[in-house]
SELUM-979529 format. One line per 3 residues: number of its first residue (from 1); their letters; for each residue x, y, z of C-alpha. Coordinates in Angstrom, 3 decimals, m for minus. Example, Ala and Ser with C-alpha at 12.3 -4.5 7.8 and 13.67 -1.06 7.14 Angstrom:
2
1> as> 12.300/m4.500/7.800  13.670/m1.060/7.140
***
This chain:
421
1> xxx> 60.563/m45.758/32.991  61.108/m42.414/34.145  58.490/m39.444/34.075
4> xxx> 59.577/m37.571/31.271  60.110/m40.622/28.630  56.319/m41.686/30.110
7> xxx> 54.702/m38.301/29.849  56.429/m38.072/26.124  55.251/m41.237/25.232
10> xxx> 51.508/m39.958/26.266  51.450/m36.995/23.662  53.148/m39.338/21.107
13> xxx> 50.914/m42.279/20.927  47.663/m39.629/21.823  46.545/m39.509/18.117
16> xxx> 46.574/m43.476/18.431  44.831/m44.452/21.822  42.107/m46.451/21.766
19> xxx> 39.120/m47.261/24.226  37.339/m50.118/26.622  34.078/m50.564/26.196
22> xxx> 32.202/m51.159/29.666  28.560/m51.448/29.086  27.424/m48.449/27.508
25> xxx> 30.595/m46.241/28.491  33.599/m45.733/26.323  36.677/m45.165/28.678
28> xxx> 39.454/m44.679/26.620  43.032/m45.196/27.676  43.988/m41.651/27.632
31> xxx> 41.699/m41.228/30.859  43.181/m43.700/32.643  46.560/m42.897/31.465
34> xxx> 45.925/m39.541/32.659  44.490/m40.597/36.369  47.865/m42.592/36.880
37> xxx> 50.093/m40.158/35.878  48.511/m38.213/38.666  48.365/m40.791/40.979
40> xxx> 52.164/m41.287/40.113  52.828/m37.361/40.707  50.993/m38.028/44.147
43> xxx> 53.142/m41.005/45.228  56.714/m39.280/43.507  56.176/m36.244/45.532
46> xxx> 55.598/m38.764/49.163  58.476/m40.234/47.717  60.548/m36.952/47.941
49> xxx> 58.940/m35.367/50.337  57.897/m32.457/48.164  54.881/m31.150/47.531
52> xxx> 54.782/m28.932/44.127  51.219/m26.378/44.085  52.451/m24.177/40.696
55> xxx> 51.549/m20.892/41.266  50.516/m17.512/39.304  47.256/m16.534/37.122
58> xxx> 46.760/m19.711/34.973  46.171/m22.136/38.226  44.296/m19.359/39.629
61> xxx> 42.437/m19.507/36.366  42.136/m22.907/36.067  40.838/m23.343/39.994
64> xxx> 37.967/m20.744/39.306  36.640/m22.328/36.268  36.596/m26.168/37.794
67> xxx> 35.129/m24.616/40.693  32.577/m23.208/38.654  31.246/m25.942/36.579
70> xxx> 30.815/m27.574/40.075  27.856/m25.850/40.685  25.951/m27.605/37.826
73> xxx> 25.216/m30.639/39.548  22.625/m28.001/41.455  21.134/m26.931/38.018
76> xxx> 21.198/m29.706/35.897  17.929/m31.827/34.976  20.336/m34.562/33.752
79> xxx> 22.721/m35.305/37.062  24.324/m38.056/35.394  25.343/m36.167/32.212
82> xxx> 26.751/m33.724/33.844  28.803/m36.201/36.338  30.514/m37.872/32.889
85> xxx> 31.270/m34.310/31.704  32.959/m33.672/34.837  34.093/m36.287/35.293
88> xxx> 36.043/m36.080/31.635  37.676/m32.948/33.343  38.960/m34.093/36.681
91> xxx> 40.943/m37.062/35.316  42.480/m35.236/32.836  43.296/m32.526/35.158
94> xxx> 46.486/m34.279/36.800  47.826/m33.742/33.259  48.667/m30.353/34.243
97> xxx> 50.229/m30.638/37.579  52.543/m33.811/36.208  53.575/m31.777/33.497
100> xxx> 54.502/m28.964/34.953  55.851/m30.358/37.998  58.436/m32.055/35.607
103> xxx> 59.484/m28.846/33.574  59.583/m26.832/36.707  62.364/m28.875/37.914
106> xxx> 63.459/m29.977/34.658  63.142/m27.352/32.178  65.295/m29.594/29.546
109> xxx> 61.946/m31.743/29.508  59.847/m29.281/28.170  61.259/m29.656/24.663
112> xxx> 61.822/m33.419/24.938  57.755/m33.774/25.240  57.079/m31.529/22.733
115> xxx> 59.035/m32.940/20.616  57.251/m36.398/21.458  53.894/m34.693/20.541
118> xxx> 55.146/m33.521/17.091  56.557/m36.921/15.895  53.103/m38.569/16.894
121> xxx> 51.490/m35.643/15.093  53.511/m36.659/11.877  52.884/m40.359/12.216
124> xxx> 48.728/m39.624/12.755  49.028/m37.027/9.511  50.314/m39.831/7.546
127> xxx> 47.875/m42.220/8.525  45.531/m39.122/7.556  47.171/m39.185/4.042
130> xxx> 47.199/m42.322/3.267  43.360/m42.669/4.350  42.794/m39.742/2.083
133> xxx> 43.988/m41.619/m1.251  43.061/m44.829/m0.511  39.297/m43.620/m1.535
136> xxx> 41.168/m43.117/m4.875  42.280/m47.016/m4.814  39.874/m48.837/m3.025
139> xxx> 36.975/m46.958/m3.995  35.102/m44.431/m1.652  32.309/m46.493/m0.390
142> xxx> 35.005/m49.186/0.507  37.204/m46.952/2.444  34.231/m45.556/4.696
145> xxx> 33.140/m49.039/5.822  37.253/m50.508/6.728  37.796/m46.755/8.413
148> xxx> 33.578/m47.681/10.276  35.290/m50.580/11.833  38.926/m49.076/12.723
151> xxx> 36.482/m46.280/14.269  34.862/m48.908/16.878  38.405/m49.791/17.910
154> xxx> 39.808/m46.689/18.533  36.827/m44.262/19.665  34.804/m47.656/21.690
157> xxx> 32.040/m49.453/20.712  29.262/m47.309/21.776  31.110/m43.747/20.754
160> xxx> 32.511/m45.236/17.271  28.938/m46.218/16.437  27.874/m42.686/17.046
163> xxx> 30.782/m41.949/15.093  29.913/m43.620/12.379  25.964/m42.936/12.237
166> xxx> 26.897/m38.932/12.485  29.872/m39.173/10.740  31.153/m35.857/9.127
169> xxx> 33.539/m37.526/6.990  32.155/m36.715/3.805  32.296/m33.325/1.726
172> xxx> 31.054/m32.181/m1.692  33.889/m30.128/m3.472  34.239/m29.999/m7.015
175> xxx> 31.349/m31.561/m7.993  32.677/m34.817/m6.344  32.210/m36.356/m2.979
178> xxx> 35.627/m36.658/m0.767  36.288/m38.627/2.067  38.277/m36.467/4.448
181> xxx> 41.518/m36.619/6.760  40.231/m38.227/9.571  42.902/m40.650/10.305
184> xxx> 41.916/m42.529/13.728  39.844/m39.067/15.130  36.311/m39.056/15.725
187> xxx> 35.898/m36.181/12.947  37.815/m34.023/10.208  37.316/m31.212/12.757
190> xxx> 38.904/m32.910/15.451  42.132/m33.438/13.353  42.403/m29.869/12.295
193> xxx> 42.261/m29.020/15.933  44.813/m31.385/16.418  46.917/m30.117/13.534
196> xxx> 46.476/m26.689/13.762  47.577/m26.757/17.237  50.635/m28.776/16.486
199> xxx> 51.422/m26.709/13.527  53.393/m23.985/14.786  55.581/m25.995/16.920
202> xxx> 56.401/m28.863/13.845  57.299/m25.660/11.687  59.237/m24.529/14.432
205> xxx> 61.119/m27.791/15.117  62.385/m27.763/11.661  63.312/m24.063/11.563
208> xxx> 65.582/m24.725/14.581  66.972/m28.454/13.514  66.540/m27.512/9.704
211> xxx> 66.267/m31.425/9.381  64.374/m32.549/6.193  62.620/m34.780/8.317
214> xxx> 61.487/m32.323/10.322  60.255/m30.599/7.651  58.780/m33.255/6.138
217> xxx> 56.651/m34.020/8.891  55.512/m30.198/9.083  54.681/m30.596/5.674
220> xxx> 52.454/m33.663/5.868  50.587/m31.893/9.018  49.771/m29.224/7.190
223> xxx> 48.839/m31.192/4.152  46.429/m33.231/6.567  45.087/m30.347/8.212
226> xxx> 43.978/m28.417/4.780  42.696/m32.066/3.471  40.335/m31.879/6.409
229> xxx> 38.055/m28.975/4.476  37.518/m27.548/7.616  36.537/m23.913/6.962
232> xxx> 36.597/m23.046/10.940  40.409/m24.729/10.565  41.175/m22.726/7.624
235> xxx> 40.298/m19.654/9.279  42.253/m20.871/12.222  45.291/m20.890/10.178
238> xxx> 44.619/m17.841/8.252  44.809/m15.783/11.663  47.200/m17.542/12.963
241> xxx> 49.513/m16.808/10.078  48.672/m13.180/10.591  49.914/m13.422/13.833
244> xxx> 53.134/m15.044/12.952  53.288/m11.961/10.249  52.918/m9.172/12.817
247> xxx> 54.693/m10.786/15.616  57.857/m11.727/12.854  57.832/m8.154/11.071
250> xxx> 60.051/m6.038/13.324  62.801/m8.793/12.447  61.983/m8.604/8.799
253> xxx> 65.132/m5.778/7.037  63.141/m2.947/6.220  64.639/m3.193/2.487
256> xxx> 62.530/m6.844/2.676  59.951/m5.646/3.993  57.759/m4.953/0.671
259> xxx> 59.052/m8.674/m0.842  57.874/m9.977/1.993  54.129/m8.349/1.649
262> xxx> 53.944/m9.456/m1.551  54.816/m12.981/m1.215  52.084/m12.562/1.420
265> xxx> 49.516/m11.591/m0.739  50.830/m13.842/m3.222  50.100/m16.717/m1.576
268> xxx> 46.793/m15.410/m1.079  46.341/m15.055/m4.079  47.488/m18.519/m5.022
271> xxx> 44.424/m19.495/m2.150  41.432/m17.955/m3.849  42.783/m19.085/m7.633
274> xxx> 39.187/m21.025/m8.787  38.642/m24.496/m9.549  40.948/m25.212/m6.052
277> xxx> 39.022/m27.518/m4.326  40.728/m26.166/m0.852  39.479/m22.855/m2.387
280> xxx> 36.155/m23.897/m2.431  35.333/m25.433/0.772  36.281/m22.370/2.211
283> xxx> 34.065/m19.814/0.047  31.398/m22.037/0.541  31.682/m20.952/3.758
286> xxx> 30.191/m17.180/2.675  27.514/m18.559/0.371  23.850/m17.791/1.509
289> xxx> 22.649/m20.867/0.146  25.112/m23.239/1.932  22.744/m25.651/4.799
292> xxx> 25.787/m26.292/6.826  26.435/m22.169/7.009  22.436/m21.134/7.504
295> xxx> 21.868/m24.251/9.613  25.310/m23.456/12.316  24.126/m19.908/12.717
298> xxx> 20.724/m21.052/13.608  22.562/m22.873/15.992  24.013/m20.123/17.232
301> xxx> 20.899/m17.503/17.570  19.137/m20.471/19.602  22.364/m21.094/21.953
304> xxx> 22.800/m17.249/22.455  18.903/m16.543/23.108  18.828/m19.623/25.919
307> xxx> 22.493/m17.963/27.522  20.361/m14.691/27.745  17.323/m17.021/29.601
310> xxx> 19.765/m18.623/31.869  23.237/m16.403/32.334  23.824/m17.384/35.386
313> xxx> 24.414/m20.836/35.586  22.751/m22.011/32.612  22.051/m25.074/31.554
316> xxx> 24.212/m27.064/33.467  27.099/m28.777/32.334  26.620/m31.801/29.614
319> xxx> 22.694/m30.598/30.010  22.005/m28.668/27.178  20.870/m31.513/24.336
322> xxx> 18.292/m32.269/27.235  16.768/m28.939/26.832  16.430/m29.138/23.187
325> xxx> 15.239/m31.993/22.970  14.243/m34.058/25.806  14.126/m37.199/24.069
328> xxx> 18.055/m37.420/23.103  20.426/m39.346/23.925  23.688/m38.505/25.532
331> xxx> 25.833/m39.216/22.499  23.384/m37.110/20.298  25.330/m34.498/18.715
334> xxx> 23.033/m31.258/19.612  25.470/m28.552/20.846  26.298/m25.071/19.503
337> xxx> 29.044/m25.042/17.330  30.799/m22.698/18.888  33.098/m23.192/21.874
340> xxx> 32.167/m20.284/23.621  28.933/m20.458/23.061  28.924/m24.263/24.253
343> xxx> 30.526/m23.293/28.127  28.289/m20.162/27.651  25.084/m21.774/27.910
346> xxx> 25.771/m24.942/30.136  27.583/m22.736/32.555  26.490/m19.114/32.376
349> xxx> 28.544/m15.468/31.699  30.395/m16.574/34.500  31.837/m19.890/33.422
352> xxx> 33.041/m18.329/30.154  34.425/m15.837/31.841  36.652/m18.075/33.656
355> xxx> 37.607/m19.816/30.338  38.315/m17.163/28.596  40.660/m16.247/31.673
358> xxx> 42.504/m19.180/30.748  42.922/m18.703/27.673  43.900/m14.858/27.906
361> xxx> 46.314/m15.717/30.653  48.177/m18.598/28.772  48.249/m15.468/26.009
364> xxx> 49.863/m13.183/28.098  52.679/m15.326/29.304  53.666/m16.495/26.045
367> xxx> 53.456/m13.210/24.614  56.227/m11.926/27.732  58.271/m14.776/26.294
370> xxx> 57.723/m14.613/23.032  61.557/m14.617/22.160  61.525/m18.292/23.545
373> xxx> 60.125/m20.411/20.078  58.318/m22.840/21.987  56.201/m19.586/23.724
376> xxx> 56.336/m17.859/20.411  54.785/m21.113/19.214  52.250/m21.248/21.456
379> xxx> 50.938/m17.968/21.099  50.611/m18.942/16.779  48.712/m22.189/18.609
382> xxx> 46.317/m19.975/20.477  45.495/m17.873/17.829  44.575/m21.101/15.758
385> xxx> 42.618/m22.868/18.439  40.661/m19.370/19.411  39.832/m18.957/15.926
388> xxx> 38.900/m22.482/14.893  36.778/m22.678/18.595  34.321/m19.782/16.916
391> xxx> 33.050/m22.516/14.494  33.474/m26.208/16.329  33.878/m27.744/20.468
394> xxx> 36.560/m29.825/20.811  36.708/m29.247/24.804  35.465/m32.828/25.494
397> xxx> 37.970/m34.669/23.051  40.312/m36.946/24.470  42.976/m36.121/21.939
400> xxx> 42.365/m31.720/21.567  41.703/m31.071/25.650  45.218/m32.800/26.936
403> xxx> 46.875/m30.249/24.349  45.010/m27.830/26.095  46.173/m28.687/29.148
406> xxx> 50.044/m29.108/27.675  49.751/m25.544/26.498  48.322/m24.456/30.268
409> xxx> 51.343/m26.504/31.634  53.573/m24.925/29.581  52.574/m21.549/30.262
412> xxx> 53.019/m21.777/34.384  56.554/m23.259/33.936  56.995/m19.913/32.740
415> xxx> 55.372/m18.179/36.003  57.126/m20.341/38.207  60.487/m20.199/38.733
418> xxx> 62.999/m23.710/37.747  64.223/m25.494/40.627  66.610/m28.398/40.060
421> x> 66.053/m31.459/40.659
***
């Protein structure tokens, strides 16, 4: 099998992985899928006797930020917490190097995988749909326990219990309780990561094939991502198409230009109509009297006010849950809700610093390439993420941080120059 069908076949059957259960660690196959790849990028280039190191601002970015959370192992009061967290980051980081090794010297390749990630996108949103109405066949109580046991296959026995006894999955809209779009995720929030990220490029597949598969597919991803009733994804999108707006307006004929603001605030308009249960999860979102609101920026105050009693280094990584409550347990779900608060206070100013390097530096190449649709794509994708990362963490998921990564990968193909293979 060669490198490119293996690495597409990664992203493709991502939303589907599952994990091995070894004691009271979860090691799902995407890990070790990733490690090999690497260790097959190691023994390829020994092979050829070529050693690829991409250059330019995202490695550089990407060095000073792993380089960084290094130094929590001399912080942290919880040494082995932070050693999993790293841990989760190292073998995922040949993901990078494989990938763009490949597109460097075959730039063909880049669509090819993205292409893979956006059919497996499809296939998890219909799962997602089809999850959603079952609750209207089987009942709702039913389809939580059969989707509690598909959890402890897919997410492990130890995470899929946490899963289940934290669960999210729920939401009162409507007067009614819904089940969300969770298909085989952890959480609804998870999946509108997921989504939101591979929105832009499934819309952008089908603008450029104009295939009604294709656009099926983008439909039933967005569909999914909007039956999650995350408000942090709905904001996600809503910037995101605001982006696409202002980055797609100079190509709009100025004699369109007022049709296409109204249609705009049409379908605004359409979004806030009452009694639309999408409408309503995401005013909630502004009501005083909503826990989940009041209770997240609590969350926030506390995470901001320990950053300020520990900027340097903080916490250290994975440590924080310690600190609030000593008693917890690794899989207890006490973090801030907020990316950048998250890396802010288990690694210090300076470790979000180097993130948001990253991120800005991924930003800036796409935007230099923006007439490219796959870097016009991503920059839609960043928007979304950025946005959506103000409200939820979705660093340490197995299926959101490889996309990540793709993204990174993506971006330095486009600082380093193609050489053929």
């Amino acid at each position: 099998m060669t490198r490119h069908t293996t690495i597409s076949l990664f992203f493709a059957l991502l939303p589907f992985q599952f994990a091995l259960s070894v004691g009271s660690i979860d090691l799902s196959l995407a890990r070790l899928a990733a490690l090999m790849l690497g260790l097959w990028l190691c023994i390829h280039n020994l092979v050829v006797r070529r050693f690829f190191i991409p250059r330019g601002t995202v490695v550089v970015s990407m060095a000073l930020f792993f380089m960084w959370i290094g130094t929590s192992f001399f912080v942290s009061d919880v040494p082995l917490w932070t050693m999993r967290k790293f841990l989760f980051f190292t073998l995922f980081a040949p993901l990078f190097f494989f990938i763009t090794d490949l597109i460097v010297h075959t730039p063909s390749h880049r669509a090819t995988i993205v292409t893979a990630w956006i059919y497996g996108t499809g296939c998890a949103a219909f799962v997602a749909l089809v999850q959603f109405l079952l609750q209207f066949i089987i009942s709702l109580p039913t389809t939580i326990t059969l989707w509690g046991t598909l959890a402890h296959f897919f997410l492990g026995t130890n995470f899929g219990e946490a899963v289940v006894t934290y669960n999210s999955w729920l939401v009162h809209v409507a007067s009614m309780d819904l089940m969300r779009t969770v298909a085989f995720f952890p959480d609804p929030h998870i999946l509108a990561f997921y989504t939101g990220i591979t929105l832009p490029f499934s819309w952008m597949l089908f603008v450029q094939s104009r295939r009604p598969l294709h656009l099926t597919i983008a439909l039933m991803i967005t569909l999914a991502n909007l039956l999650t009733f995350s408000r942090g994804g709905y904001m996600g999108l809503c910037i995101g198409g605001i982006v696409a707006l202002v980055l797609l307006w100079h190509t709009v004929p100025s004699h369109l230009r007022a049709l296409t603001a109204c249609a705009a605030i049409t379908i605004i308009g359409i979004f806030l109509l009452p009694q639309n249960i999408v409408t309503e999860r995401f005013l909630s979102s502004f009501h005083a009297g909503d826990f989940s609101s009041t209770h997240r920026i609590e969350l926030w105050r506390d995470a901001w006010n320990f950053t300020l009693q520990k900027p340097l280094f903080g916490s250290g990584l994975g440590a924080y849950a310690h600190h609030v409550d000593p008693t917890a347990d690794y899989r207890t779900p006490i973090y801030a809700h907020n990316t950048y608060l998250d890396i802010a206070v288990e690694t210090g100013f300076v470790g979000l610093c180097f993130f948001c390097a990253i991120i800005f530096s991924v930003c800036i190449i796409f935007v230099r390439h923006r007439k490219d649709p796959l870097a016009f794509s991503g920059i839609i994708a960043l928007s979304i993420f950025c946005t959506h990362a103000l409200f939820d963490t979705p660093l340490f998921s197995v299926h959101v941080f490889p996309l990540l990564l793709l993204l990174c990968a993506l971006a330095s193909s486009y600082e380093n120059p193609s050489v053929a293979q």
